[in-house]
C-alpha positions in Angstrom: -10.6 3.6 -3.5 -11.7 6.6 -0.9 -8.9 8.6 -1.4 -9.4 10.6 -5.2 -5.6 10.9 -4.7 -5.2 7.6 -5.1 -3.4 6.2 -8.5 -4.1 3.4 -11.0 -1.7 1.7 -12.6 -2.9 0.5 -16.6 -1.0 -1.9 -18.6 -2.2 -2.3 -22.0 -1.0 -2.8 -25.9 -2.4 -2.8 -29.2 -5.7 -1.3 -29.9 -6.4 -0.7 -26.0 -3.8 2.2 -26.3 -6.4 4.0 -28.4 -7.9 7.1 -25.8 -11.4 6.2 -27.3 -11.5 2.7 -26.4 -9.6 3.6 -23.3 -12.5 5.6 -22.5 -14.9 3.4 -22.5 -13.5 1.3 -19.7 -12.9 4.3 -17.4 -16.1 5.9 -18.6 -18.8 3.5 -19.6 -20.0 2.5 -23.0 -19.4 0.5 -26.2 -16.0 0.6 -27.9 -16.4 0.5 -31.6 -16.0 -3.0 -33.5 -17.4 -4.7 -30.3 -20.5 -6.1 -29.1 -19.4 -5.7 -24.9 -20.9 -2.6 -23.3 -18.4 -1.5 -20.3 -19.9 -0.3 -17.2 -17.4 2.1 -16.4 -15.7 2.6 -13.5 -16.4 6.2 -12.4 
């Protein structure tokens, strides 16, 4: 994606609906209960 404008579409359910786990896709790191570290995407 070059254009910032672009948009992302993000289908989820159950626990992935929480903004803190959510986070840690978009963002980086290690949701809590799990043993995967994201990388993030920004």
């Amino acid at each position: 994606m070059q254009d910032l404008q672009d948009k992302v579409w993000y289908a989820c359910y159950g626990s992935n609906l929480l903004q803190e786990r959510f986070l840690c896709y978009i963002k980086g790191g290690q949701p809590a209960g799990t043993k995967t570290v994201y990388g993030g995407c920004i």
